[in-house]
C-alpha positions in Angstrom: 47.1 -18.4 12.1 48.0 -18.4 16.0 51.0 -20.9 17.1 51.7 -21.3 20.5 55.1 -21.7 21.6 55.3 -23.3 25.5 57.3 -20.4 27.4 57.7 -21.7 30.8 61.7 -22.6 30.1 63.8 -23.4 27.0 64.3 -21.8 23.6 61.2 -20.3 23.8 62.8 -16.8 21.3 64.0 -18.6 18.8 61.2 -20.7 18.2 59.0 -17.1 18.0 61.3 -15.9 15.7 61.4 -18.5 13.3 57.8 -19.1 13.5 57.2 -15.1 13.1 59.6 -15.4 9.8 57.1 -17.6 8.3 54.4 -15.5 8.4 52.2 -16.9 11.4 51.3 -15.0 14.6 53.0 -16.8 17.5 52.3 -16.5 21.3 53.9 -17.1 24.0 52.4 -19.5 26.3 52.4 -19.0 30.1 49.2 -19.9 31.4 46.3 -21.7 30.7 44.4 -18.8 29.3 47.1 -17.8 26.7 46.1 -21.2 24.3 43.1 -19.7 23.3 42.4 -20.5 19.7 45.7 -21.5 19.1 45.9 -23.8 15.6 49.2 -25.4 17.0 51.3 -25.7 20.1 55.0 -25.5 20.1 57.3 -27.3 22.7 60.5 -25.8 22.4 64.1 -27.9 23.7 65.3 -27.2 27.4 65.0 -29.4 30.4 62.1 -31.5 30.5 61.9 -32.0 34.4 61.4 -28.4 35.1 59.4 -27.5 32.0 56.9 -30.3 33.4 57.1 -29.3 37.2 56.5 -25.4 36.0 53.7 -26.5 33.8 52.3 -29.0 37.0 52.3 -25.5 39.2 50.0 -23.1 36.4 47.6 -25.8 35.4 49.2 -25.7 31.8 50.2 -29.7 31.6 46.7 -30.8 32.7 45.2 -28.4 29.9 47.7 -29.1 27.1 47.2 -32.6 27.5 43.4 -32.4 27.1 44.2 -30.2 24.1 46.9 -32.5 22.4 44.4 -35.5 23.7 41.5 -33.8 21.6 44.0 -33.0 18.6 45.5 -30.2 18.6 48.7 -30.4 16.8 52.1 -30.2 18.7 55.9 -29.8 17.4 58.5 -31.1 20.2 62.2 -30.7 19.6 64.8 -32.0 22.1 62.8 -31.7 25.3 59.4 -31.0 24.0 60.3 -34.7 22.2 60.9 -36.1 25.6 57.5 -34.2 26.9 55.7 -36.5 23.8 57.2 -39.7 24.0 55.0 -42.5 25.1 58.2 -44.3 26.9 61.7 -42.7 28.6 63.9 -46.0 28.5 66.2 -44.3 31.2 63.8 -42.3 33.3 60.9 -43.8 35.9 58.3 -41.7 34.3 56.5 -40.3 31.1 54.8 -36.4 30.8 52.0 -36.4 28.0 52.8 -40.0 26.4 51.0 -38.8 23.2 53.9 -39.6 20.4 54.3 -43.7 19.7 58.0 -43.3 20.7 60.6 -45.0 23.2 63.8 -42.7 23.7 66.7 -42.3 25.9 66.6 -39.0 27.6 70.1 -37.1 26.9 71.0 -39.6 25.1 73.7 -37.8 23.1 75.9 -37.1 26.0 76.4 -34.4 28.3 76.7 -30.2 27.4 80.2 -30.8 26.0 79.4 -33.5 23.6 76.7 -31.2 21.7 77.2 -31.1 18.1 76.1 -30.0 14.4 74.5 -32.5 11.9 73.0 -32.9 8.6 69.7 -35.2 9.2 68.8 -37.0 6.3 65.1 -36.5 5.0 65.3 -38.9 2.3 64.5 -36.3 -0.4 67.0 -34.8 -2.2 67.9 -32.6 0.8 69.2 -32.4 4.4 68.2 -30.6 7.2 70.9 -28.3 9.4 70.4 -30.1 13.4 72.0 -28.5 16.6 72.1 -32.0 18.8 72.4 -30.4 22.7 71.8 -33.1 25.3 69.5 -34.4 22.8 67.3 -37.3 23.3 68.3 -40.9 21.3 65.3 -42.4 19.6 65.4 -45.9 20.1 61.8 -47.4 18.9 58.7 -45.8 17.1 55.9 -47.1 16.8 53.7 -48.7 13.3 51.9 -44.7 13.0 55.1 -43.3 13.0 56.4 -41.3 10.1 60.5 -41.0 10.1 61.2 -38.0 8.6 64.9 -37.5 9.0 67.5 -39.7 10.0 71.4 -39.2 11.6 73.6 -42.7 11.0 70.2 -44.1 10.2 68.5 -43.5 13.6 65.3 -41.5 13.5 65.6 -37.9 15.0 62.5 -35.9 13.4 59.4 -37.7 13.5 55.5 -37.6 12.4 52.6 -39.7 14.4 49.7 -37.9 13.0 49.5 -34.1 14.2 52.4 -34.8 16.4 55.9 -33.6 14.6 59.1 -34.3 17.8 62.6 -33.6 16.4 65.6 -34.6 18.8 67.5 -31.5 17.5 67.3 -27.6 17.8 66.4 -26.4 14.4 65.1 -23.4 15.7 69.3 -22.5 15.8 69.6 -23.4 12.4 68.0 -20.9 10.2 66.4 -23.7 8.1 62.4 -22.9 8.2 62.0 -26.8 6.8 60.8 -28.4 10.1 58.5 -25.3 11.0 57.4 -25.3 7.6 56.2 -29.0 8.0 54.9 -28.5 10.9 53.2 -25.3 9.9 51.2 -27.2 6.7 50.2 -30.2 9.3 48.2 -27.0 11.4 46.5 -25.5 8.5 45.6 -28.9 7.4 43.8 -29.7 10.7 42.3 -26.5 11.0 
């Protein structure tokens, strides 16, 4: 199975790794041409602004959107979440508005006030997050799934083929997110 992971700016090698450690073939995407048959797109954390505005300048956002439009499933953590969201409370715009979600964009803090977590899945485990600048969840919709929770706020959630987490975990280690999202591809292929 081909994943895409966006690679236009962010944490575009550790999302290949991890997805590469699972057993999947991931590509890097650039261009418009490089999400051929892809079962699953990938939009890793960075800055949202300048991941759009590179994607605005290839083509990519107009052909991503079609693609996420049409079904094609799509994992966002920390700015890839922002990318998804249907509403930025603190920002004049949206990107692809897919993800039934109103957040606060960085709405952790600044750089210095990054931490580490444990997110609560409501199973009998927790998940490892890296919080960087991450985005503050502050309404989801009636199709949205809460997966895992910090101090009871959602931070990793599911609207159909659409998985957002506010965290990194590709800087965890912990496959349990990419796993998820992984099973939600080969279901819809």
């Amino acid at each position: 199975m081909k994943l895409g992971v966006l690679a236009v700016q962010g944490d575009v090698r550790e999302h290949l790794a991890m997805l590469r450690s699972l057993g999947v073939r991931p590509i890097p995407v650039f261009k418009e041409r490089d999400m051929a048959g892809l079962a699953g797109m990938v939009l890793p954390g960075g800055e949202s602004t300048a991941m759009w505005s590179l994607m605005q300048t290839t083509g990519l956002g107009s052909r991503l959107a079609k693609a996420i439009s049409a079904g094609l499933p799509a994992l966002g953590t920390c700015a890839g979440m922002v990318l998804l969201a249907r509403e930025i409370v603190n920002w004049p715009r949206t990107y692809f508005g897919h993800l039934d979600i109103a957040l606060e964009r960085n709405g952790t803090g600044r750089q210095a006030d990054s931490f580490e977590a444990l997110v609560q899945t409501g199973a009998e485990r927790s998940v490892p997050g890296v919080f960087i600048r991450a985005p503050v969840v502050r309404s989801v919709g009636a199709a949205v799934r809460i997966l895992g929770t910090l101090a009871d706020k959602p931070v990793w959630v599911q609207q159909e083929q659409l998985v957002a987490a506010s965290f990194h975990p590709e800087l965890t280690g912990d496959p349990c997110v990419h796993e998820h999202f992984i099973g939600i591809c080969r279901k819809e292929r």
